[in-house]
N, C-alpha and C positions, 0 to 999 in steps of 0.2 A: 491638415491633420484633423480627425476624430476619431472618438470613441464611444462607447456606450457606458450609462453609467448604471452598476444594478445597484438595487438594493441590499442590503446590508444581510449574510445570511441570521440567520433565529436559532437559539438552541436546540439542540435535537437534527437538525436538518444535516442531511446524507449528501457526501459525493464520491464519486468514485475518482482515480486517480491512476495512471499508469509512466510508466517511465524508466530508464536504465537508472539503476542504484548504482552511483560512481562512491556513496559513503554509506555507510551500512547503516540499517532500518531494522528497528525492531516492533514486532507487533504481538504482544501476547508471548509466548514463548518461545517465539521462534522470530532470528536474525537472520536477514538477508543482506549479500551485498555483491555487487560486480554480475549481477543478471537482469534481464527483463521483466517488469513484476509489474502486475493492478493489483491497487489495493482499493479497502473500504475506508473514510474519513468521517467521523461524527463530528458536530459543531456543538461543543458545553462547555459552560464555564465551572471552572476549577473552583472548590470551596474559598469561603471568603477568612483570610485570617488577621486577625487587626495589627493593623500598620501598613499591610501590603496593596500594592494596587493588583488588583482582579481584573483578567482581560480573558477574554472569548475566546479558545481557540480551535484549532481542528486539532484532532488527535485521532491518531488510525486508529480503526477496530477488527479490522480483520483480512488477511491474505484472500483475493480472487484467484485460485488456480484453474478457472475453468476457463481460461484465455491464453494463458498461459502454462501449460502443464509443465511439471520437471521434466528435462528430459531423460530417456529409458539411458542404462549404462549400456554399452558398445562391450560387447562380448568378441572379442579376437578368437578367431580357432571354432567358431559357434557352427555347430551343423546343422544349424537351425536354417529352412528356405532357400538351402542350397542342392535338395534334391538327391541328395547323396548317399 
């Protein structure tokens, strides 16, 4: 068995991230859940408040829909492309 080990990421540093939302995510104003989604993740650490321990972490910043776009609604009965 092996693996590689990285380095620890740094504050500020980006990744992106994609996958089926089986529990709901929210990012900014908007909830997603039970679809396909990439998002963006920032790495900062949260303000320090005395007594608590301060830990690093990733926290979305923002929805990628250019990989995944919503899909258009399905119009029943649409004369649309049917040449009609």
């Amino acid at each position: 068995m092996k693996w590689k080990h990285n380095s620890p990421p740094e504050v500020g540093d980006i990744r992106n991230r994609a996958g089926f939302l089986f529990m709901p995510r929210r990012i900014g104003d908007e909830t997603r859940w039970l679809e396909y989604a990439e998002w963006s993740e920032v790495y900062h650490k949260p303000m320090n408040y005395p007594g608590h321990v301060v830990l690093a972490q990733w926290v979305g910043s923002r929805w990628m829909d250019e990989k995944y776009p919503r899909p258009r609604p399905v119009v029943i009965g649409s004369k649309r492309g049917g040449g009609e």
